[in-house]
C-alpha positions as CSV (number, residue, x, y, z in Angstrom):
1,X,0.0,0.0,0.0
2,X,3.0,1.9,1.1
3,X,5.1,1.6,-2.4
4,X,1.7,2.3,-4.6
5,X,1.3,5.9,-2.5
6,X,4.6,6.5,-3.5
7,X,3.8,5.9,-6.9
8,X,0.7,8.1,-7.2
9,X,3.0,10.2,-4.9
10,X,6.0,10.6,-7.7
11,X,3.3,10.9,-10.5
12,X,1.4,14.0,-9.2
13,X,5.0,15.3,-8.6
14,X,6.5,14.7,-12.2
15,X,3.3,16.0,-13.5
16,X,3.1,19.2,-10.9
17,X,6.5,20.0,-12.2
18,X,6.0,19.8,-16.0
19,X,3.3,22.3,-15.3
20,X,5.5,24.5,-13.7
21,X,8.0,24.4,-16.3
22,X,5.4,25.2,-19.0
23,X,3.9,28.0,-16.7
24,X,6.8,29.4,-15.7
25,X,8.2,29.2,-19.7
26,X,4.5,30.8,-20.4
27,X,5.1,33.2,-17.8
28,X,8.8,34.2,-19.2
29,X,7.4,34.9,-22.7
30,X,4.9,37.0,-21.3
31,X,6.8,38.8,-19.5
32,X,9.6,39.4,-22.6
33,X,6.3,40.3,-25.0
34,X,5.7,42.9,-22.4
35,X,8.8,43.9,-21.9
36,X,9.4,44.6,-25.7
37,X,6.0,46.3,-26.3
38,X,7.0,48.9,-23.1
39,X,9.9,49.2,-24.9
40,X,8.4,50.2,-28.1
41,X,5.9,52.6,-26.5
42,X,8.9,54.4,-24.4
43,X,10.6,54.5,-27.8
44,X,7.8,56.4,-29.2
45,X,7.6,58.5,-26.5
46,X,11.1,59.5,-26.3
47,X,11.0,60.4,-30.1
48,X,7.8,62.1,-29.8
49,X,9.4,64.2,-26.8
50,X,12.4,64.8,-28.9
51,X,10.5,66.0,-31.6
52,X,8.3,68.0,-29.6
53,X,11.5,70.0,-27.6
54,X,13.0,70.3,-31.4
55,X,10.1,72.1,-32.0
56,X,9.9,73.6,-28.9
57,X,13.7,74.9,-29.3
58,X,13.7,75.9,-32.8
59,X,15.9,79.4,-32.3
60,X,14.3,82.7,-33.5
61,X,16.4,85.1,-35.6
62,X,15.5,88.8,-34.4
63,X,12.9,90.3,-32.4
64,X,13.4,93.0,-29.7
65,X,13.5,91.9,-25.9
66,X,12.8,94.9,-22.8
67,X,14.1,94.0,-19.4
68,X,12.4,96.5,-16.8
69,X,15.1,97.6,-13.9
70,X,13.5,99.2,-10.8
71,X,16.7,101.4,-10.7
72,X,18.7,103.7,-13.0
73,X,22.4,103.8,-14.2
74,X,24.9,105.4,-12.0
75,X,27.4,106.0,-14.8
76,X,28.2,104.8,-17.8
77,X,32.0,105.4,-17.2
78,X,33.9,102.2,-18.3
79,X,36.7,103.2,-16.2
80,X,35.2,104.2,-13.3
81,X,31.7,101.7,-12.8
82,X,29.4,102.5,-10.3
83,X,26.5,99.4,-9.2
84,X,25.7,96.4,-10.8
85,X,23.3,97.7,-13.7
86,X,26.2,99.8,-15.3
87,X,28.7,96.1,-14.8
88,X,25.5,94.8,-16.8
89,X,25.7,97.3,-19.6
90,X,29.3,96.6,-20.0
91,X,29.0,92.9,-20.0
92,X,26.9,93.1,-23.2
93,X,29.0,95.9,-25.0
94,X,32.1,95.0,-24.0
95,X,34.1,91.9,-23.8
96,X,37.1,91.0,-21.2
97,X,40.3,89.0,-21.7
98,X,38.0,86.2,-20.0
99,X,34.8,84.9,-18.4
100,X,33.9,84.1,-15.1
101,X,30.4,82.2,-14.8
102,X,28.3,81.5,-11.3
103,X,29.5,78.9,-10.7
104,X,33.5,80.1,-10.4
105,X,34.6,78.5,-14.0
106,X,36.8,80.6,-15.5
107,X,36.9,80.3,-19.5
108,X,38.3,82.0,-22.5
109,X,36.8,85.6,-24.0
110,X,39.4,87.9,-25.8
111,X,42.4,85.4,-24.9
112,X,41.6,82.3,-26.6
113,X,44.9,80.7,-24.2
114,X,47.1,81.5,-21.5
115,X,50.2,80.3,-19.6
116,X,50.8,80.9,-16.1
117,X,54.7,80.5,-15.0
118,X,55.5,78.3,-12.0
119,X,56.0,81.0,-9.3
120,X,52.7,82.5,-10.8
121,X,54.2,86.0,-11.4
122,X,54.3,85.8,-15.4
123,X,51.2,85.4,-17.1
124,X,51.2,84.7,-21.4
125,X,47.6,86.0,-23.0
126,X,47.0,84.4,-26.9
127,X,44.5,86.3,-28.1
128,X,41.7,85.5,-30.4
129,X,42.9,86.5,-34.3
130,X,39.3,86.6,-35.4
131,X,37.8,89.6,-33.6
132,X,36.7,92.9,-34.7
133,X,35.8,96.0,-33.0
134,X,31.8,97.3,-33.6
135,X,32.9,99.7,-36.2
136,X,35.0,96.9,-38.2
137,X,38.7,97.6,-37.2
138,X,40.6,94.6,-36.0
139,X,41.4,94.0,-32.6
140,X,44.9,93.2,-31.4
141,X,47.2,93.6,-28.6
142,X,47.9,96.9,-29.0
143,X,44.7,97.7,-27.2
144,X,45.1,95.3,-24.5
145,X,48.1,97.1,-23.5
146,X,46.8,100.6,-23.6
147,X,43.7,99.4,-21.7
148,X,46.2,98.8,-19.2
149,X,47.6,102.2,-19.1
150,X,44.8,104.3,-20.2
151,X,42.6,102.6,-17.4
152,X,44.8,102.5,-14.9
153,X,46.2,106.3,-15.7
154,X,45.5,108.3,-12.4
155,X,44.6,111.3,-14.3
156,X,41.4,108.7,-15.7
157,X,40.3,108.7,-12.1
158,X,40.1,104.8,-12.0
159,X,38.7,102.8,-8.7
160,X,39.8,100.6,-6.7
161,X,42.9,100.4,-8.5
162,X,45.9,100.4,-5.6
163,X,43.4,97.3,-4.2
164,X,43.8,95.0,-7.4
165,X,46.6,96.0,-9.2
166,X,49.6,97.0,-6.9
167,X,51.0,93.3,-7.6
168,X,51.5,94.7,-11.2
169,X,55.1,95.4,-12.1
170,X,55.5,98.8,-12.7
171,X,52.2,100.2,-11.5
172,X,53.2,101.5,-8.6
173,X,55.7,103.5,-10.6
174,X,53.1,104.7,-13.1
175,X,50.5,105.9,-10.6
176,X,53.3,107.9,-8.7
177,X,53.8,109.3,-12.3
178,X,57.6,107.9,-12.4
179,X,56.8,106.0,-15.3
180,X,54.9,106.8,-18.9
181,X,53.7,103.2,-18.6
182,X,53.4,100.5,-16.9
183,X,56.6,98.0,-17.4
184,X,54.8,94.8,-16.3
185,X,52.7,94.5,-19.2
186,X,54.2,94.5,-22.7
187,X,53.1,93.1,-26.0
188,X,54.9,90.3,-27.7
189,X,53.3,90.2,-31.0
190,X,50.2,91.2,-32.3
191,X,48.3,88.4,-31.2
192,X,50.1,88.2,-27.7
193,X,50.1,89.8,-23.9
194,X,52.8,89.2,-21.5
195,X,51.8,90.2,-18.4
196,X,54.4,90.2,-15.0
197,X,53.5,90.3,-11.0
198,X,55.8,91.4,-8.4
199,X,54.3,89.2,-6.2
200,X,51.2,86.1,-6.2
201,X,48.2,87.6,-6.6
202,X,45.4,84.7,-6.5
203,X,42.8,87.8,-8.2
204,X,44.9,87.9,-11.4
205,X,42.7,86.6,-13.6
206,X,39.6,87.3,-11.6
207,X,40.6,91.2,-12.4
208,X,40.4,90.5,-16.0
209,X,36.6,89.3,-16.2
210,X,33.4,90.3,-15.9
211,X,33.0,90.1,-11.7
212,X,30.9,92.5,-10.0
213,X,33.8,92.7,-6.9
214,X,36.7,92.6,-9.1
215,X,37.9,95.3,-11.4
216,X,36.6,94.2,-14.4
217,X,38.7,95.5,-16.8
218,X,37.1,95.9,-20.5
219,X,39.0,96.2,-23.4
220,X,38.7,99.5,-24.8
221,X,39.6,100.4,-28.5
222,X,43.0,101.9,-28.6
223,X,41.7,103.5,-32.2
224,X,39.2,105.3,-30.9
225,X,39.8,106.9,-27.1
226,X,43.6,107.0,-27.4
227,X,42.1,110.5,-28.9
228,X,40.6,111.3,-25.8
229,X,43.3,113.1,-23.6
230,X,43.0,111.3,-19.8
231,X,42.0,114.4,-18.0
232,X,39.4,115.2,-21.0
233,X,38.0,111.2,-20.6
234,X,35.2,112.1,-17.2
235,X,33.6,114.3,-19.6
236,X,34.4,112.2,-22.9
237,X,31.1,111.3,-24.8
238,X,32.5,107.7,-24.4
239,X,32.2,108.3,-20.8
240,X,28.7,109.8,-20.6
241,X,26.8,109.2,-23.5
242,X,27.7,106.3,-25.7
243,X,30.4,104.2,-24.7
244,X,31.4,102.9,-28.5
245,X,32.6,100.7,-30.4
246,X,33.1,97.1,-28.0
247,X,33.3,94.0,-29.2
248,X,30.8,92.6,-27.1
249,X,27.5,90.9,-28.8
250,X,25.6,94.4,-28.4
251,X,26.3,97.4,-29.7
252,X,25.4,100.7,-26.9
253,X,23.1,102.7,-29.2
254,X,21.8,105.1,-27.3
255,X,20.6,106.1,-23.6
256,X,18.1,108.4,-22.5
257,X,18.3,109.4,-19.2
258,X,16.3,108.1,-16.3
259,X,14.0,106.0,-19.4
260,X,16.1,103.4,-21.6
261,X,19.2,102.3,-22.7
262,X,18.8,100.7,-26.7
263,X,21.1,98.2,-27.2
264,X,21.5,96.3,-30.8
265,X,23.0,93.4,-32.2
266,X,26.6,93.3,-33.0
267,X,27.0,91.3,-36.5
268,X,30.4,91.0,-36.4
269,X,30.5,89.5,-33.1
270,X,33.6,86.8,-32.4
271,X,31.1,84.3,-30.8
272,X,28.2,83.1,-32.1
273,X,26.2,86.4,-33.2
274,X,22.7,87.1,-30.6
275,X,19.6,85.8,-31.8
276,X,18.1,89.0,-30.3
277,X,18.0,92.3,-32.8
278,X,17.4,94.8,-30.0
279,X,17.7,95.0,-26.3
280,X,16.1,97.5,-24.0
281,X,17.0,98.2,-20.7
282,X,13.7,100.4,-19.4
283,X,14.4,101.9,-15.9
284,X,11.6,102.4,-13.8
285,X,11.5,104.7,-10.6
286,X,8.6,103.2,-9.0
287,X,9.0,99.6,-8.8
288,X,4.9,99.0,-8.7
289,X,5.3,100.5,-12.1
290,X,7.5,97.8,-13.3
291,X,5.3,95.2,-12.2
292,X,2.3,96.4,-14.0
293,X,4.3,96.4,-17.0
294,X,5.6,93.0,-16.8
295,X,1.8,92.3,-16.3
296,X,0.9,93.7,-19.6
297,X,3.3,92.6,-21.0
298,X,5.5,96.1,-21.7
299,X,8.3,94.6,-20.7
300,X,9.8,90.7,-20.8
301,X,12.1,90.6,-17.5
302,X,11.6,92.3,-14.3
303,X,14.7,92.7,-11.9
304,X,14.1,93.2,-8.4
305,X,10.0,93.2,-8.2
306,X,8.4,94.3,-5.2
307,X,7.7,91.2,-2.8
308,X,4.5,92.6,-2.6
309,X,3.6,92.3,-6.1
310,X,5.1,88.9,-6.4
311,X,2.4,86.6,-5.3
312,X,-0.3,88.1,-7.9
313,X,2.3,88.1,-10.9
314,X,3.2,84.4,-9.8
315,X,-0.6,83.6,-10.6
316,X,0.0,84.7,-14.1
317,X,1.1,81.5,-16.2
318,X,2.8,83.4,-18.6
319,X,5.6,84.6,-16.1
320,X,7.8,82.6,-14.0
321,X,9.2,84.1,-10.5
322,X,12.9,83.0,-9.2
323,X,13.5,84.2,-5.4
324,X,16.9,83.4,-4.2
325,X,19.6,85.4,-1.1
326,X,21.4,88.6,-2.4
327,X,25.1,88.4,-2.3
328,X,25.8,91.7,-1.3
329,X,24.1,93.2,2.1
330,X,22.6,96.4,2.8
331,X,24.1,98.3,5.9
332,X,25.2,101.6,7.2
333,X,28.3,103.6,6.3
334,X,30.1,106.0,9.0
335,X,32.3,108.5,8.0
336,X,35.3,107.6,9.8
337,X,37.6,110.3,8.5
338,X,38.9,113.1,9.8
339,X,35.3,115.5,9.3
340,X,33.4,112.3,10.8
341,X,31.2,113.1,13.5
342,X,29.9,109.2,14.8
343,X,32.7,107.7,16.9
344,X,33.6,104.0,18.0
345,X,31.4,103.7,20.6
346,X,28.4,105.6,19.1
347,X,28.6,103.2,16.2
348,X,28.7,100.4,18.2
349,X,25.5,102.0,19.6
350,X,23.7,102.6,17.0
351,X,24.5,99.3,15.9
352,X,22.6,97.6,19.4
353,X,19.6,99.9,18.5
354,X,18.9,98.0,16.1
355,X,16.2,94.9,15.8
356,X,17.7,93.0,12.9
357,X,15.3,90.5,13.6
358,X,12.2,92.4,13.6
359,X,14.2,94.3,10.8
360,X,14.4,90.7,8.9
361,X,10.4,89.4,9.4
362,X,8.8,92.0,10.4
363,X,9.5,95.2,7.9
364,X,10.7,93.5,5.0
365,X,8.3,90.4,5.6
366,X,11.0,88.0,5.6
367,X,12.0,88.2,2.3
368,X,15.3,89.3,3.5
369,X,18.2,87.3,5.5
370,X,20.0,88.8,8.9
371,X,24.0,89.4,8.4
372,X,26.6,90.8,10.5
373,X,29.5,89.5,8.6
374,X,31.6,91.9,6.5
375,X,33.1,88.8,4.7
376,X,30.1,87.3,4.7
377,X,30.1,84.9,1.4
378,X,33.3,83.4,2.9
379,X,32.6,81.5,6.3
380,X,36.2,80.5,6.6
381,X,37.5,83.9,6.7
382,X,35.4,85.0,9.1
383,X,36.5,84.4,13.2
384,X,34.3,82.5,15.7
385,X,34.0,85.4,17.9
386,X,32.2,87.7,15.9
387,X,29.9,89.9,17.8
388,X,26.4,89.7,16.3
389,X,25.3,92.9,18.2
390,X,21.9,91.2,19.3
391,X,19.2,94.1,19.8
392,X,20.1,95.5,22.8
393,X,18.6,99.4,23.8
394,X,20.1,99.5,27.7
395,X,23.8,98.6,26.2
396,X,23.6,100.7,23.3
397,X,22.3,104.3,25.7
398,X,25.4,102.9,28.6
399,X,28.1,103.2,25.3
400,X,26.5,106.1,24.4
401,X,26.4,108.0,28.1
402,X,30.6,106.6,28.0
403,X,31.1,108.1,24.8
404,X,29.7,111.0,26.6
405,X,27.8,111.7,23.2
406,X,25.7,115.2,22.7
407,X,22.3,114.3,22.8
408,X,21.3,117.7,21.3
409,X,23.3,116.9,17.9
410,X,21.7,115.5,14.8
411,X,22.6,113.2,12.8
412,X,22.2,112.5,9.3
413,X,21.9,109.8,7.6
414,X,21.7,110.1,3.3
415,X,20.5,107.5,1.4
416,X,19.5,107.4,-2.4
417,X,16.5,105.3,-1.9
418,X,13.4,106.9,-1.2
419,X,13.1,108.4,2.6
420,X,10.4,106.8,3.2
421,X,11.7,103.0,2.7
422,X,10.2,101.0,5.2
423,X,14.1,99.7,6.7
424,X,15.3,103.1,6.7
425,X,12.3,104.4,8.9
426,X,12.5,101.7,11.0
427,X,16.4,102.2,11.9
428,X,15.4,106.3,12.2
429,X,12.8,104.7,14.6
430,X,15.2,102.4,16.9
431,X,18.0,104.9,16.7
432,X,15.5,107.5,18.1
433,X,14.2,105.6,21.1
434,X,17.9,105.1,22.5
435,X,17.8,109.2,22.7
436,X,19.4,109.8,19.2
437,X,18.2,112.9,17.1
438,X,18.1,111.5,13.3
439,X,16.9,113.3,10.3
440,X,17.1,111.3,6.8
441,X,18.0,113.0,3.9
442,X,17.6,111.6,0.3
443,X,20.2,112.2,-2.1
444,X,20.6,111.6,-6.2
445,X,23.3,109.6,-7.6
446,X,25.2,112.3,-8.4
447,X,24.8,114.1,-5.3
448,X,26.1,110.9,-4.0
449,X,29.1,110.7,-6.1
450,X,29.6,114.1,-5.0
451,X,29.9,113.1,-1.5
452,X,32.3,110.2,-2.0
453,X,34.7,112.6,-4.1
454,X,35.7,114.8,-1.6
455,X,37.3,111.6,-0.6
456,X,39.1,112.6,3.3
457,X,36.9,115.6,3.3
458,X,34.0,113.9,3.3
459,X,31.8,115.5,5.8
460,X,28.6,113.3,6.3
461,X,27.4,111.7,9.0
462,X,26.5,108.6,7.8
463,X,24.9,106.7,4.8
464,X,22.0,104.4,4.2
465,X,23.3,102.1,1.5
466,X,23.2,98.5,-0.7
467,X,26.3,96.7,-2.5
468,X,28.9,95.3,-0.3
469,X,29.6,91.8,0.6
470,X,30.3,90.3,-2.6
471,X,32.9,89.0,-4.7
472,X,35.2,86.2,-5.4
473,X,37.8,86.2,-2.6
474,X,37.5,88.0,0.7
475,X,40.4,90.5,-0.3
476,X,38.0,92.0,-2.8
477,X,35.2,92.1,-0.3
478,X,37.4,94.7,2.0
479,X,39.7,96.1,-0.3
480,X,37.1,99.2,0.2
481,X,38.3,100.0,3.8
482,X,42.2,100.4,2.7
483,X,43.7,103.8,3.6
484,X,45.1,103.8,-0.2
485,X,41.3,103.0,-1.2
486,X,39.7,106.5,-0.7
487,X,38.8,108.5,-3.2
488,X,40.2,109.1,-5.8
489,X,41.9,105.5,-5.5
490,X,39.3,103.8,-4.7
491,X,35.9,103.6,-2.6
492,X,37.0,103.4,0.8
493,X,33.4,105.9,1.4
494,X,34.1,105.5,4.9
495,X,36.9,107.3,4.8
496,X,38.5,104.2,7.4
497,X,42.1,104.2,7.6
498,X,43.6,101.6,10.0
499,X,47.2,100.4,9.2
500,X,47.0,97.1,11.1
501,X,44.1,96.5,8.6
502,X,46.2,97.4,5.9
503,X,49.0,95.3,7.0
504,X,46.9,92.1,7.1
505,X,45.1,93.3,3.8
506,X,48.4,93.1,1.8
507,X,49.4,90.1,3.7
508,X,46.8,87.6,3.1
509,X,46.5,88.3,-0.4
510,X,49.9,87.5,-1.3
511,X,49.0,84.3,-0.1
512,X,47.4,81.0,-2.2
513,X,46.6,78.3,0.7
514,X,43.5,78.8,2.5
515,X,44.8,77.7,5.7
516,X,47.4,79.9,5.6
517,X,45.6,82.9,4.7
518,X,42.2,82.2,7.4
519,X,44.2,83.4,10.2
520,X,44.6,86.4,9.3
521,X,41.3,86.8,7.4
522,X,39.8,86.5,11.2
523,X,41.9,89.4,12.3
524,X,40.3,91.2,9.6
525,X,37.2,90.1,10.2
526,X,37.4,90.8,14.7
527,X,38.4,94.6,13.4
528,X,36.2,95.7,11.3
529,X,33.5,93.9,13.3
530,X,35.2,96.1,16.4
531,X,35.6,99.2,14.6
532,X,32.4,99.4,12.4
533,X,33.5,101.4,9.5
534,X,30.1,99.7,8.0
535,X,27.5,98.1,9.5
536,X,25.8,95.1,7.5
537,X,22.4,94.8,8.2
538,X,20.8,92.3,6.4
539,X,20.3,90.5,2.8
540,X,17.7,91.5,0.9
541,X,15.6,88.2,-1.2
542,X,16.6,88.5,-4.8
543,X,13.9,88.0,-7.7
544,X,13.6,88.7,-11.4
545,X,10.1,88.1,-13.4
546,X,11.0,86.6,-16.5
547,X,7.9,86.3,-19.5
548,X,7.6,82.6,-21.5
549,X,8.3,84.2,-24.7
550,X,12.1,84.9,-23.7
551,X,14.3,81.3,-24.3
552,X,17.2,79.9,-23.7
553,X,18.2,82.4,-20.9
554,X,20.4,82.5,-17.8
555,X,20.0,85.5,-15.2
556,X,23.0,86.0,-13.8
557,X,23.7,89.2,-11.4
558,X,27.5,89.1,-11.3
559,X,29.0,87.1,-14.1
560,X,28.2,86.1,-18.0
561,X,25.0,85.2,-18.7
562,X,25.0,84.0,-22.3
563,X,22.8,86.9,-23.8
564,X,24.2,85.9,-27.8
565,X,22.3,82.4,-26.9
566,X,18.9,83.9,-25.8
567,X,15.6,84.3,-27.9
568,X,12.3,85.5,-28.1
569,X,9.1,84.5,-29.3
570,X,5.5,85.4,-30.5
């Protein structure tokens, strides 16, 4: 009985298992069937995709483009560039030996090549052979080395130059006027730059491009404003009213003050030539005003949109908004030279008065960030023990009884932003109710320029202002407070002068390790934070309103932005 159960047993079994091989081979083909036919129909897909994004992408030749601006030009001096919608105008007119993009990569713009000797004091520029100048002459070396001199002539009244250039052979020599040039840089043939340090200098090539922080230095034509006698060039019609010719993708047609700037397509640009025929850069003084235009439609891109406005044009599904932290801080400049009136400890008052916090959420509705860093895009140059200067009313009246301080005097704060800017009555506000007397007094850009000319006779109080912070190495960030920096060698506004400073300036830019340079970038960073030549404040939110019909773009504040690769459509 036993042995025929096993039988029946080892039947069922054999039989079990057949079926399992046929199911599971039934299964298997299934599965493969399947498998192809998913293939096919992602095939299909992906074509159609592809031919739908060809479509999509197909580039349009001409068409005019307006970008809306809720501010207007400082200058248009190439030499002398005030704020970051003049760096902006030069970055499409103008090109640069090279290119710095967002995210740090440097690559080639004039100079196609370039050697760097081992020590890093002798630098070989090849330039491009094929480039021409707007009005069709040829460019060569010879204007890359009278950029050099004509830019960095003292009588031009160039800034910021002992900050970035005093590692250039011979320049010291030629700003003292010992020299009718500058020996360091010297042309080897007409395609070819040598350029030669005195010492490392880890800006070099930063100085070249098109960095807001850096010196940015544009090739100018040698043809052209080598007719334009250096004291004559402040008043040169290439200086203030149409910078021309570059060899950038646009040409600078024409600007009309406070309105426009027209900008058109260079056809014998080097790169590829823009897609875009014409370029306007509309400046509007009431921001609301810009946000209606976008919303009509006046206008393509809107830079720096009211946050208030944000959340209806958001709604709109023709516009996309992009939010993103400001480099640069706004803060509060002392005058700190000899005509300055706010000392140490009144500054470090006025800085406790303050509620960044409330400053932060409150009054700008959080689209801002809190800072108290002077370096403050570099968190390894900046020291541990930095005093935040937490809101604090009893401390700041106690410094400002020990600074025995005249409570009758008032102070002014300027500012070229409208008085009534919700930060700026807010710090009147908390400076008042620690005792202070404050009036606020808006100013014009030229007004302001005025102010910052009279270099160590400045005699303001202090200055409500936006712009510093950024750049690509913490030397650039505080070359402003050298005592060789003010005016007319730079924009040292604060008038500060502190040789310890100055010593560890020099000092940690002639250094390349990081290491060995964040020691002494904490020093930096404990002084100023002590002294307050400038008190950052906070960082505003970023935006820019950018219409569907523009393609292809990048938005970049500081550095290229590809503009020749953009395009419009209907």
């Amino acid at each position: 009985m036993k042995k025929l159960l096993m039988l029946i047993f080892l039947v069922m079994l054999a039989f079990s298992l057949t079926f399992m091989g046929i199911s599971c081979k039934e299964e298997a083909v299934e599965e493969e069937a399947v498998a192809v036919e998913e293939e096919v129909v992602e095939e299909e897909a992906v074509e159609e995709a592809e031919e739908a994004v060809a479509v999509e992408e197909e580039v349009v030749d001409g068409g005019v483009l307006h970008m809306g601006f809720s501010r207007t030009p400082i200058n248009i001096n190439i030499c002398g560039t005030i704020g970051s919608l003049t760096y902006r105008v030069f970055r499409y007119t103008f090109d640069t030996l090279i290119r710095h993009r967002d995210s740090g990569e440097i690559e080639p713009g004039l100079a196609e090549t370039w050697e760097i000797s081992p020590d890093g004091l002798e630098y070989i520029f090849h330039l491009r052979k094929d480039v021409l100048w707007q009005d069709g002459e040829p460019f060569n070396a010879d204007d890359v080395v009278f950029t050099f001199n004509y830019s960095l002539n003292p009588v031009v009244g160039s800034t910021e130059v002992g900050a970035f250039w005093d590692s250039l052979k011979g320049f010291k020599e030629y700003w003292a006027g010992e020299a009718d040039s500058i020996s360091g840089v010297t042309k080897i043939d007409d395609y070819t730059v040598k350029v030669v340090l005195n010492e490392v200098n880890v800006l070099f090539l930063a100085n070249l491009s098109h960095t807001i922080g850096c010196y940015q230095m544009e090739i100018m034509p040698e043809h052209v404003v080598s007719k334009i006698a250096p004291e004559d060039w402040k008043t040169s019609d290439f200086a203030t009213v149409r910078p021309y010719p570059g060899t950038g993708p646009y040409i600078f047609e024409n600007y009309e003050t406070g309105q426009y700037i027209k900008l058109t397509r260079n056809p014998l640009y080097w790169d590829d030539v823009p897609n875009i025929e014409t370029i306007y850069m509309d400046f509007f003084s009431d921001p609301s005003t810009m946000a209606i235009a976008l919303e009509k439609g006046e206008i393509d891109i809107g830079d720096l949109v009211p946050s208030v406005d944000l959340e209806y044009l958001e709604s709109l599904p023709n516009l996309k908004v992009t939010k993103f932290p400001q480099v640069v801080y706004y803060e509060l400049i002392f005058n700190c030279g000899p005509k300055g009136t706010i000392p140490l400890l009144v500054r470090q008052a006025i800085a406790y008065s303050i509620d960044t916090k409330t400053l932060v959420d409150k009054v700008m509705e959080g689209a801002a960030f809190a800072e108290y860093r002077h370096m403050n895009c570099f968190e390894w140059a900046n020291s541990p023990n930095l005093n935040p200067y937490d809101y604090d009313p009893e401390k700041a009246k106690a410094l400002l009884e020990e600074a025995d301080w005249d409570m009758d005097y008032e102070i002014e704060m300027l500012t070229s932003d409208e008085a009534t800017a919700p930060p700026i009555v807010a710090i009147q506000k908390w400076m008042m109710d620690i005792g202070l007397k404050v009036k606020i007094t808006q100013i014009d850009a030229p007004t302001s320029l005025e102010n910052l000319a009279k270099g160590v006779d400045a005699d303001y109080d202090m200055t409500w202002s936006g712009g510093h912070g950024g750049g690509l190495d913490p030397s650039t960030v505080v070359a402003c407070y050298l005592s060789d920096a003010i005016y007319p060698d730079g924009w040292n506004s604060s008038v500060y002068q502190n040789p310890e400073f100055d010593r560890l300036y020099y000092e940690g830019k002639s250094l390349i390790k990081e290491e060995d340079r964040q020691p002494i970038y904490w020093k930096i960073s404990e002084i100023l934070n002590y002294d307050l030549p400038l008190l950052p404040l906070y960082k505003p939110e970023l935006n820019y309103v950018i219409n569907d019909r523009v393609k292809n773009h990048t938005w970049s504040f500081m550095r290229w932005d590809d503009i020749n690769d953009w395009y419009v459509v209907d």
